[in-house]
MDTraj code that builds the backbone (N, CA, C; nanometers):
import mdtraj as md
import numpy as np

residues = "UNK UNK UNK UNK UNK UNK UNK UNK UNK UNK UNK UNK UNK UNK UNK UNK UNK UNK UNK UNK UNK UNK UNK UNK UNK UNK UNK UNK UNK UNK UNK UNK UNK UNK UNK UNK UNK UNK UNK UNK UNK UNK UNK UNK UNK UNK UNK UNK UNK UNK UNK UNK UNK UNK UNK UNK UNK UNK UNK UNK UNK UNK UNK UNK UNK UNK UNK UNK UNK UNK UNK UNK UNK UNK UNK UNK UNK UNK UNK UNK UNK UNK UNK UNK UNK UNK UNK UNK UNK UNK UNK UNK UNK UNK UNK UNK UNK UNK UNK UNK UNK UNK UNK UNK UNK UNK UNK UNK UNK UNK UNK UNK UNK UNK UNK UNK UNK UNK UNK UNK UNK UNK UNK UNK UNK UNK UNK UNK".split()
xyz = np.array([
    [0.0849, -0.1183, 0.0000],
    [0.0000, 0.0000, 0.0000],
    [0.0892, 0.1244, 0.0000],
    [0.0925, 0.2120, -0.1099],
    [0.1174, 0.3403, -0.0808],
    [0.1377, 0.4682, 0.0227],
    [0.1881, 0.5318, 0.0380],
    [0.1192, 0.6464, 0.1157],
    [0.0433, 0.7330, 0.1128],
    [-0.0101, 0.7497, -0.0498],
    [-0.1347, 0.8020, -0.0551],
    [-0.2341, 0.7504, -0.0179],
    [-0.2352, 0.6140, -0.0605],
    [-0.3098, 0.4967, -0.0352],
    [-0.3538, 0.5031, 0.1401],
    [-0.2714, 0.5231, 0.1981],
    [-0.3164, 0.5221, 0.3310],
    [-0.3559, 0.6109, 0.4196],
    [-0.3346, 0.7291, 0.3288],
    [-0.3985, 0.8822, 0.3949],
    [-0.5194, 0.8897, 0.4218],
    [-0.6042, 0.9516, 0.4626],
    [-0.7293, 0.9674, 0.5039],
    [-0.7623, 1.1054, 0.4060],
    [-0.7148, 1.2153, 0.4382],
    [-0.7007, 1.3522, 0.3800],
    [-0.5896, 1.3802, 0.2932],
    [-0.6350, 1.5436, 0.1858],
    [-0.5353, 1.5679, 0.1279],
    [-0.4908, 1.6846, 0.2515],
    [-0.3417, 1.6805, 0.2139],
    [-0.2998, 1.7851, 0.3226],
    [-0.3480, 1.9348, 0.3050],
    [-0.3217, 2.0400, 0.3646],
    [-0.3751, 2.2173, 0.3520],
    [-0.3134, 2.2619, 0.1962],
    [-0.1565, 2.1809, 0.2128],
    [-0.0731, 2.2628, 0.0700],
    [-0.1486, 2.1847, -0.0507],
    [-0.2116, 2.1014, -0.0090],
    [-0.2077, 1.9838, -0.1391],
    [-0.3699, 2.0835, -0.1865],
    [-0.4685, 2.0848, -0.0844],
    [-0.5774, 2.1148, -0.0884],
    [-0.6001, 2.2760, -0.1848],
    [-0.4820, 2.3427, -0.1654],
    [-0.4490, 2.4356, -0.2311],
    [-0.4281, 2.4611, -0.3731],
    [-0.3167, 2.3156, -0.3995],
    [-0.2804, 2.3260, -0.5190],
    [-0.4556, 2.3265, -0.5960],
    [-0.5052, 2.2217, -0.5515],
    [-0.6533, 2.1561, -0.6106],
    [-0.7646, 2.2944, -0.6272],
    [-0.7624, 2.3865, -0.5034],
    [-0.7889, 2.5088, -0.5417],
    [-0.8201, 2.5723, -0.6350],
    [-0.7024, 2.5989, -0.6601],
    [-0.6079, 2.7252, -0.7577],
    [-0.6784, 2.6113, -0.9082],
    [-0.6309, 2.4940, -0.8870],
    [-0.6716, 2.4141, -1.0192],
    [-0.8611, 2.4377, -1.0456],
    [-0.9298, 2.4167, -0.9487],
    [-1.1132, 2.4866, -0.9872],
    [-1.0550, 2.6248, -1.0083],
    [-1.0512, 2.7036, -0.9038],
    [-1.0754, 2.8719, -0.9084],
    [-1.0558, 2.8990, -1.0927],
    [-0.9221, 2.8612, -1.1416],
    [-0.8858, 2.8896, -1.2947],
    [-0.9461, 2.8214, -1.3907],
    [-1.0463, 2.6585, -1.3178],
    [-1.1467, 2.6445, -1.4501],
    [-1.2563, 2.6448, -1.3889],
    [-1.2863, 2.7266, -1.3016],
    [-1.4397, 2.8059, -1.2467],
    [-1.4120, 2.9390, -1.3080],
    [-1.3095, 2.9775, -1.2944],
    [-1.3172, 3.2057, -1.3931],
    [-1.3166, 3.1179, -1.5518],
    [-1.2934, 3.0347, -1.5903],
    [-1.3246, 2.9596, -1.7176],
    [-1.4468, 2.9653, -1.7910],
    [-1.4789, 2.8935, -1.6899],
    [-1.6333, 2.7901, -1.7222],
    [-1.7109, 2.9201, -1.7020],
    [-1.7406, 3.0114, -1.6255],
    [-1.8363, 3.1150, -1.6140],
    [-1.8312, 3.2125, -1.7263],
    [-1.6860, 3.2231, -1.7419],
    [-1.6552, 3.3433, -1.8758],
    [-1.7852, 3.2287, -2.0099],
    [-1.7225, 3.1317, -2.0373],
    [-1.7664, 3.0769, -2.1473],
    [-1.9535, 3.0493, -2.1103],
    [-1.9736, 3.0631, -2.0225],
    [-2.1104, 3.0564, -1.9824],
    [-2.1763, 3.1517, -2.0314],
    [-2.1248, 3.2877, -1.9779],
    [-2.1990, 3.4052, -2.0052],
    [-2.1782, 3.4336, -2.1803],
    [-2.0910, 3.3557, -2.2000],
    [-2.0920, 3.4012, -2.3714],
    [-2.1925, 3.3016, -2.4207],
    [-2.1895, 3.1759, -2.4204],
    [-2.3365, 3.1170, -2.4506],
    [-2.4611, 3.1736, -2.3921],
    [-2.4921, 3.2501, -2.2732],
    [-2.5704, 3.2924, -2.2743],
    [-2.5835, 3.4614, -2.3769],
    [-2.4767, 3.5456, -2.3898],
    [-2.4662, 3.6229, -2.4355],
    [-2.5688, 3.5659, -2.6215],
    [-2.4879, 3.4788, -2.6951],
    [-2.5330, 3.4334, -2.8121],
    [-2.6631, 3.3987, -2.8170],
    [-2.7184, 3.3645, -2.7067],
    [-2.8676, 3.2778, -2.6872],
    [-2.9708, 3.4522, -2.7262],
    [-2.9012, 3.5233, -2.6166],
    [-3.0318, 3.6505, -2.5938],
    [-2.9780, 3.7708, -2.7005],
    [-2.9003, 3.7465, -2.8198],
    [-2.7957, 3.8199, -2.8786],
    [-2.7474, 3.9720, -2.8315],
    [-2.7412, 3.9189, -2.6852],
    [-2.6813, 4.0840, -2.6363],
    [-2.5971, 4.1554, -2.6687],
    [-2.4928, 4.0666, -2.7118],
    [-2.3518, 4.1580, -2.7865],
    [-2.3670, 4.1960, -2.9479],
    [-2.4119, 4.3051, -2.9603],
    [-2.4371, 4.3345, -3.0561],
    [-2.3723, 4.3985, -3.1445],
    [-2.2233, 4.3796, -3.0697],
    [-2.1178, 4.4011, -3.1772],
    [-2.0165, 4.3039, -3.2405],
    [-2.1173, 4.2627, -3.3748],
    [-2.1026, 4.1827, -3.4686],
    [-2.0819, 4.2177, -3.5363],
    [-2.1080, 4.1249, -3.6708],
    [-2.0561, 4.1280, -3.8287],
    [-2.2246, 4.1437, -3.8692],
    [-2.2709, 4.0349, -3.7701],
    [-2.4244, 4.0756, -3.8506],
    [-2.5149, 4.1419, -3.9344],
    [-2.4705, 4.2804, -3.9317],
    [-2.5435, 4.3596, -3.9785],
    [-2.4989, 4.4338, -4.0610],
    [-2.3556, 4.3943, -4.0652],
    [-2.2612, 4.4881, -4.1871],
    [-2.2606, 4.3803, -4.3274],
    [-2.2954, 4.2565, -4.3437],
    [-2.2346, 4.2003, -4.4150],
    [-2.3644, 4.1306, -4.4315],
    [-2.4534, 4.1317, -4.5580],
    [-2.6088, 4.0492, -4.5590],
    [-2.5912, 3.9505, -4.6001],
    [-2.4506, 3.9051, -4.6743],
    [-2.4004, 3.7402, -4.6891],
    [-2.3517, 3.6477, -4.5929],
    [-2.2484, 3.7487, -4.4844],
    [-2.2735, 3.6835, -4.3771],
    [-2.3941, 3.6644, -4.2372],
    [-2.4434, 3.7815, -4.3163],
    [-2.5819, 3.7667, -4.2270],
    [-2.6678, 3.6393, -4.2551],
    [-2.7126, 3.6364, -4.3542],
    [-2.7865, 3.4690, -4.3865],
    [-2.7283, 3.3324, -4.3836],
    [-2.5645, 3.3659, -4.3857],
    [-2.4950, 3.2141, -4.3137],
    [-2.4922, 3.2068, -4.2047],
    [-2.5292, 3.3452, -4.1170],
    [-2.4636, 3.3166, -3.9316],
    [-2.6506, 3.3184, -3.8490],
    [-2.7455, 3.3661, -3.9360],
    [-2.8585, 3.3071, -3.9553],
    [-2.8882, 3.1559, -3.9223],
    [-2.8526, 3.1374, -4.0620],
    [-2.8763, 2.9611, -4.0481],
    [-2.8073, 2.9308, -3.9483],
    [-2.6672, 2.9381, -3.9398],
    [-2.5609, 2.8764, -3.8176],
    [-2.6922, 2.8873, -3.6964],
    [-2.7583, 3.0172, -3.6265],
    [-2.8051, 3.0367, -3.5705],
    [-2.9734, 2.9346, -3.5355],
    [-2.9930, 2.9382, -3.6495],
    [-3.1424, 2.8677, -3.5938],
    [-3.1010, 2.7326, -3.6104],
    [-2.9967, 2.6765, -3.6231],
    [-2.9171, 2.5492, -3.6386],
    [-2.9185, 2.4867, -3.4733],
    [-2.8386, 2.6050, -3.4218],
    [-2.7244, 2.5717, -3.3174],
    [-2.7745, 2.6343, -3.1448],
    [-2.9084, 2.7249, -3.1978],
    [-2.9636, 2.7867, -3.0676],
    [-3.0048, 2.6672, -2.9441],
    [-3.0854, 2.5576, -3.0471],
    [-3.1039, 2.4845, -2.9317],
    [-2.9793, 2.3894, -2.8725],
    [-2.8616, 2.4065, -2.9526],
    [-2.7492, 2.2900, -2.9303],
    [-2.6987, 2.4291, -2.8313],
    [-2.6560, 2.5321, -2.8233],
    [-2.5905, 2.6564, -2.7667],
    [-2.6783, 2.6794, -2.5957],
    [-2.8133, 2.6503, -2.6045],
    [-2.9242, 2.5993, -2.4979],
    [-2.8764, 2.5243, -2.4263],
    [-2.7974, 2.4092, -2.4955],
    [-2.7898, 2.2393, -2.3920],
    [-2.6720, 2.2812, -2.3610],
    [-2.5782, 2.3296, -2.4164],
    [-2.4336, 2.3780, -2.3456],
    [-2.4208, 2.4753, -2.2612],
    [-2.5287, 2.5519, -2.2611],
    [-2.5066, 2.6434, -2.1606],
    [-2.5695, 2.5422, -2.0260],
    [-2.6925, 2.4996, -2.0444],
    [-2.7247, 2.3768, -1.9025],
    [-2.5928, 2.3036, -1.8754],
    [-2.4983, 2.2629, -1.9898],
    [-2.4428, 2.1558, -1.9042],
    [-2.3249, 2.2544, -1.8540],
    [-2.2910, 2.3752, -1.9025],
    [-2.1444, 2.4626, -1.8314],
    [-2.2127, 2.4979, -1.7113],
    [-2.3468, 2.5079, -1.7201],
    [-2.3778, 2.5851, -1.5656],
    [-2.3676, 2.4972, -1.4374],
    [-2.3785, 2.3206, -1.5022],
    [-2.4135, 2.2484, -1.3935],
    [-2.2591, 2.1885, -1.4087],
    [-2.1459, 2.2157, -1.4404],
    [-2.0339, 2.2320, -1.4590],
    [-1.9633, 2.2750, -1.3546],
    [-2.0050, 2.4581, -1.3619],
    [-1.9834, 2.5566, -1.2691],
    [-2.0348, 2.4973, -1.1064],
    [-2.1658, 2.4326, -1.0962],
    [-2.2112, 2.4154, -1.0167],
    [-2.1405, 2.3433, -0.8961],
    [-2.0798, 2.2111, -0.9673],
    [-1.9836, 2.0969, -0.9092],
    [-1.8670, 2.1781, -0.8956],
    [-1.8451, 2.2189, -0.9394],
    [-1.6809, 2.3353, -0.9432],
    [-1.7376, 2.4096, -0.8044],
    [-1.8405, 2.4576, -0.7860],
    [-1.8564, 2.5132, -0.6798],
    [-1.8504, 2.4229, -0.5428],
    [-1.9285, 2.3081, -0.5900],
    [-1.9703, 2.2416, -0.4544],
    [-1.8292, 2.1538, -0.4689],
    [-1.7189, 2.1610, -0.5158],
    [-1.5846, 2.1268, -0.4570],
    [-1.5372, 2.1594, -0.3913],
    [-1.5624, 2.3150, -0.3961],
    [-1.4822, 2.4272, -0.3524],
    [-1.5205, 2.4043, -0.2233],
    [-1.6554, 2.4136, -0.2202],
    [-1.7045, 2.4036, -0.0695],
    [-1.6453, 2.2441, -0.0088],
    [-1.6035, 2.1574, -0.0484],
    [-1.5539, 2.0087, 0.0303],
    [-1.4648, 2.0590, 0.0743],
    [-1.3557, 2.1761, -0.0411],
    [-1.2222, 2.1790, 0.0024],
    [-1.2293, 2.2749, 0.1693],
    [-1.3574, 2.3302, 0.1816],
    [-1.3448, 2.4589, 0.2610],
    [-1.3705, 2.3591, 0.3818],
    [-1.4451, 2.2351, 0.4023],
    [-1.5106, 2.1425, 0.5417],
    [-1.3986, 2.0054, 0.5135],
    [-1.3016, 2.0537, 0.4051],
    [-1.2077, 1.9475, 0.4698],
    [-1.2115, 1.7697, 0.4011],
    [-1.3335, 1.7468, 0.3355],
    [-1.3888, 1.6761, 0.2673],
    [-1.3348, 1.6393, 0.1285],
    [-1.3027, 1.7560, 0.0357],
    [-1.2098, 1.7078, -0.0515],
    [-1.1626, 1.6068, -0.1215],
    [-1.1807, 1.5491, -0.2551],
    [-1.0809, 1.4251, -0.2472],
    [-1.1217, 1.2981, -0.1695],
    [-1.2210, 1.2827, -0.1069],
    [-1.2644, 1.1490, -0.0594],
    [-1.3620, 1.1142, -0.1492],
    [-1.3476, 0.9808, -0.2014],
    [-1.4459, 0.9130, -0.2420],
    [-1.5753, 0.9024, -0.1566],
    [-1.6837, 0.9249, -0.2283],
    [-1.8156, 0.9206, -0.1420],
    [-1.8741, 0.7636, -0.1355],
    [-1.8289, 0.6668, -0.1956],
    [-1.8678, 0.5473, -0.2015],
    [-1.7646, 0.4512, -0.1609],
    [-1.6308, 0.4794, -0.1537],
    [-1.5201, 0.4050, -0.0620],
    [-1.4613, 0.4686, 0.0182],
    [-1.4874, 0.5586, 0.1094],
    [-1.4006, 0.6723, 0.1791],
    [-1.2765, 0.6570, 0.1783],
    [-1.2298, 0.6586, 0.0430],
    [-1.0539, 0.6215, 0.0325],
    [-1.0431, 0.7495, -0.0758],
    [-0.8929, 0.8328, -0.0620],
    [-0.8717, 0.9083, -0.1084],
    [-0.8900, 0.8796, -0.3141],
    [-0.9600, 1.0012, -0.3639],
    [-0.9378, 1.0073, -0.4894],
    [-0.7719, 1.0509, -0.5504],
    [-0.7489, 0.9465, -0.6227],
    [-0.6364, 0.9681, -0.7039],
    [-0.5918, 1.1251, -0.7520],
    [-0.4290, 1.1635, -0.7206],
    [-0.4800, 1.2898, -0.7281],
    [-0.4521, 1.3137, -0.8840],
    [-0.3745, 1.2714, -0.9731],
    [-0.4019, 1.2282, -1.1439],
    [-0.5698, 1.3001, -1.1555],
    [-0.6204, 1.1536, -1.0865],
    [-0.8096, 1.1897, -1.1252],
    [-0.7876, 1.3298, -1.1280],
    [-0.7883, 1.3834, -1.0225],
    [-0.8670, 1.5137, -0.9241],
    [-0.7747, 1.6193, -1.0398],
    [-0.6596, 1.6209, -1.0734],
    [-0.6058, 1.7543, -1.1422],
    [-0.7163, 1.7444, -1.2812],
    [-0.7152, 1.6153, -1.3380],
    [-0.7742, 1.5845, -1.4553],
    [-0.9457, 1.6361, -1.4292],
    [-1.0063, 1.5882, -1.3186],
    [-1.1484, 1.6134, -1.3113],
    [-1.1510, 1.6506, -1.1280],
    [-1.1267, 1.8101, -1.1386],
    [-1.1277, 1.8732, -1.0211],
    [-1.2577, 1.8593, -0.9222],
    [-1.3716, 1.7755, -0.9913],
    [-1.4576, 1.8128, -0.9140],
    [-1.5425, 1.6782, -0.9007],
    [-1.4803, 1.5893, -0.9076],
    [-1.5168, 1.4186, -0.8952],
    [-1.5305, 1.4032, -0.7692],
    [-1.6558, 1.2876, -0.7428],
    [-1.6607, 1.2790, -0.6243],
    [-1.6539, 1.0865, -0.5920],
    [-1.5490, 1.0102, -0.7029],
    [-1.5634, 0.9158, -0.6864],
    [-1.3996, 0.8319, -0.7552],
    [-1.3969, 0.7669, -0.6725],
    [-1.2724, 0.7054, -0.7374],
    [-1.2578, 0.6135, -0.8868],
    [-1.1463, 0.6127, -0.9219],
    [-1.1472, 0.5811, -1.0798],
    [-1.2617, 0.3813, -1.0392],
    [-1.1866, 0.3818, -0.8798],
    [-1.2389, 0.2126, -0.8769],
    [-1.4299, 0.2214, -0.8278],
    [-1.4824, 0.2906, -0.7991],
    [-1.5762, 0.3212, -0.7214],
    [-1.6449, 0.3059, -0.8628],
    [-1.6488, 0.4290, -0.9450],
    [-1.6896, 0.4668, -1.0898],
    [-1.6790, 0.3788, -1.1800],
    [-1.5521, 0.2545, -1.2073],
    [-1.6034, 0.1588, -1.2748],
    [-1.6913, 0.0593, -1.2169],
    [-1.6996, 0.0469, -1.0855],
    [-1.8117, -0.0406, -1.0036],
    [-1.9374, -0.0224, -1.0746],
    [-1.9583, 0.0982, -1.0729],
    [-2.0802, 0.2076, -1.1506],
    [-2.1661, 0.0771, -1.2349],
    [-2.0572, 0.0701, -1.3979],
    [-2.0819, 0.0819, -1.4984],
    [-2.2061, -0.0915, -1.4486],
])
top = md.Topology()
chain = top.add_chain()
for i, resn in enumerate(residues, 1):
    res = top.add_residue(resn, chain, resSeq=i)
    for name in ("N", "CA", "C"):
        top.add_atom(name, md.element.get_by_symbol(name[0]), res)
traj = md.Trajectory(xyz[None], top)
């Protein structure tokens, strides 16, 4: 057995690094949020749109194409953001990094790769 393997917790410095790793793809995920939402309600209205009536009828079509696909991506970045949040909060009660179905530490590989997992790579193939 390892010594990760036998930890209970990630340490304060470690919990940090994991941090800094959400905080930079939580200011991510929200930037790219508000721009799918931006495209949905066409608030930014400084485009090409209206200067160019050839590209207006291709970004048209693109548009009534892709509104409802631009819809499902904004649900899934928000519920994205969401888990990014409710990590943040494990990291704040200490929780962090434990598997919720083997209380054995998540791999920290996993955790840089998917900051906001709440299950070990072995737990998750149990899943399937």
């Amino acid at each position: 057995m390892s010594a990760e393997e036998e930890k209970t917790r990630y340490s304060y410095e470690e919990l940090q690094e994991f941090k800094e790793i959400i905080l930079k793809k939580l200011e991510k995920a929200q930037k790219d949020y508000e721009l799918y939402r931006s495209m949905l309600s066409h608030e930014d209205t400084n485009d090409i749109m209206d200067t160019s009536p050839t590209f207006k009828v291709l970004e048209e079509g693109a548009n009534v194409l892709s509104k409802e696909e631009i819809g499902k991506i904004a649900q899934r970045q928000l519920k994205f953001i969401q888990h990014l949040q409710a990590a943040l909060v494990r990291i704040e009660t200490g929780t962090y990094g434990v598997c919720r179905e083997t209380g054995k530490l998540i791999a920290k590989e996993r955790l840089r790769a998917v900051p906001h997992a709440t299950l070990s790579m072995d737990a998750k193939m149990n899943r399937k």
